[in-house]
C-alpha positions in Angstrom: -4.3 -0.6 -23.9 -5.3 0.2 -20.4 -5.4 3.5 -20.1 -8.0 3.0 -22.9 -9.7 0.1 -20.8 -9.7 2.4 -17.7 -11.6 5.1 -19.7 -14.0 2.7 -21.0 -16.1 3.2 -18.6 -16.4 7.3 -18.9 -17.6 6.7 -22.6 -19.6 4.1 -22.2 -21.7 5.7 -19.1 -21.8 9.0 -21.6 -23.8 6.6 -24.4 -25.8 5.3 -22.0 -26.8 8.8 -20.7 -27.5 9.5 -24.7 -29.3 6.6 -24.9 -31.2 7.0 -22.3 -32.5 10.7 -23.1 -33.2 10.2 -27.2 -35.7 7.5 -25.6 -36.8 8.9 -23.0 -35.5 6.2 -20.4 -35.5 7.0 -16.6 -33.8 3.9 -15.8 -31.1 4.4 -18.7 -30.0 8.3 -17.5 -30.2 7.3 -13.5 -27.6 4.0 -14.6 -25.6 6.8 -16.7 -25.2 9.0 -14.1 -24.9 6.4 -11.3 -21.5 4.8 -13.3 -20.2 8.4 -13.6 -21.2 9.3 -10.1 -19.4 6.2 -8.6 -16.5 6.0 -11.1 -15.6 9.9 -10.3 -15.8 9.1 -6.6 -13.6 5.9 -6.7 -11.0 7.8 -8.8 -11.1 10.6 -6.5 -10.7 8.0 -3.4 -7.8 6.5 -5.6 -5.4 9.9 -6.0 -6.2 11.1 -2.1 -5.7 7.3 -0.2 -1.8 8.2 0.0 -1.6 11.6 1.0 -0.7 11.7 4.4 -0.1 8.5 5.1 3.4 8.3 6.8 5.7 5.4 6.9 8.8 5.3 9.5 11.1 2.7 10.7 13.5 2.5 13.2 15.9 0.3 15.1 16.7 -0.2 18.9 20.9 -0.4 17.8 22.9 1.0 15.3 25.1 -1.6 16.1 25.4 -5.0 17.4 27.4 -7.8 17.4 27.2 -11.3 15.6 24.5 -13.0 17.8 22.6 -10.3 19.1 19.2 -9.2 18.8 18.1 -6.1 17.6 14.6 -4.4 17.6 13.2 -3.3 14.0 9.9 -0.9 14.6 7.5 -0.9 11.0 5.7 2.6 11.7 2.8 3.2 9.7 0.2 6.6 10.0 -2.7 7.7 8.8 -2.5 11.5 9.5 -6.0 12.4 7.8 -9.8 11.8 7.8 -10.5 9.6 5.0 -9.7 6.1 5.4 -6.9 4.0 3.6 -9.1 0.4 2.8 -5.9 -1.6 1.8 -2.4 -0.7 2.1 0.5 -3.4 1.4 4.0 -2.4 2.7 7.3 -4.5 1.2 10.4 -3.8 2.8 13.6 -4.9 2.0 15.7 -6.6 4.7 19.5 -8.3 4.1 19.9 -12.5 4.3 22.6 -11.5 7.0 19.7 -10.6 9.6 16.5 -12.8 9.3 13.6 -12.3 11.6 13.7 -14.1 14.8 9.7 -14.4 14.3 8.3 -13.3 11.2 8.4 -14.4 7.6 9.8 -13.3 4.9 10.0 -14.4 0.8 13.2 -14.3 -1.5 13.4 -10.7 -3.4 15.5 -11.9 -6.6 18.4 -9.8 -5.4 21.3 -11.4 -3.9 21.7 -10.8 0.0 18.1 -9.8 0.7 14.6 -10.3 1.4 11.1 -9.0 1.2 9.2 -8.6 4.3 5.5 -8.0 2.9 2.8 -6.9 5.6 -0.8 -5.8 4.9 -3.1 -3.8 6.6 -5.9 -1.2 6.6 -5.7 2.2 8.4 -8.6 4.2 9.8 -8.3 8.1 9.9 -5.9 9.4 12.1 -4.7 5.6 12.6 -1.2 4.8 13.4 0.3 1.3 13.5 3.1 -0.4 14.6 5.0 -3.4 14.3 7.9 -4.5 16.4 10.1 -7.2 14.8 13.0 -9.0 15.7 15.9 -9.7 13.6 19.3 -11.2 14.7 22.8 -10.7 13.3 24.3 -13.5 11.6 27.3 -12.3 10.2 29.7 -9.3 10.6 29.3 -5.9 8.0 27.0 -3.3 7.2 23.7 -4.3 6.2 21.4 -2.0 4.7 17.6 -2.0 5.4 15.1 -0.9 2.5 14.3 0.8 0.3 10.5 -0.1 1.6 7.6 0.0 -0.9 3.8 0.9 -0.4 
């Protein structure tokens, strides 16, 4: 059903276009072609707004004891020209180390997290965010799988 809502518009714009020549309708073929025109170029914009854009984290420790801080860097980048409008990141964090300054929401899995930022990248943007998390409890504790 949405794929044939999401079409809709193709179809539609074509029938106007008809419309608007068998009468002869300036207004009718410029709307036509102005839907088309804008709906090709927002599709297009759609399928290119990921490609290059480059997500890395990375930690200050590999280890650290119950207690401690450690460093998490969110590294996001924009490596070409057109710009990315909106861009949510969700990464999964364990219970066992919670943010020191940030906020998180439950994820419906046990043991973890969701830490959900959003942004906007320019071209050849890069972004960072430094967050702190502290160690609760002994073990290994596994960070991500993020999602964008």
């Amino acid at each position: 059903m949405r794929s044939l809502l999401a079409d809709a518009w193709i179809s539609s714009s074509l029938v106007l276009i008809f419309v608007g020549l068998v009468f002869e309708s300036t207004p009718l073929i410029g709307l036509g072609a102005l839907v088309i025109g804008i709906g090709g170029v927002a599709r297009l914009w759609t399928r290119l707004s990921l490609e290059e854009v480059k997500y890395n984290r990375k930690l200050s420790e590999r280890r650290v004891f119950v207690g401690e801080e450690v460093t998490l860097w969110l590294q996001l980048a924009n490596s070409k020209l057109l710009p990315v409008p909106w861009l949510e990141v969700r990464e999964r964090l364990p219970e066992a180390l919670p943010l020191v300054d940030g906020h998180t929401t439950p994820s419906g899995q046990q043991g973890a997290v969701y830490l959900t930022r959003t942004t906007a990248l320019r071209s050849k943007d890069r972004l960072e965010w430094p967050l702190t998390m502290k160690a609760l409890m002994r073990g290994y504790h596994r960070i991500g799988p993020a999602r964008i």
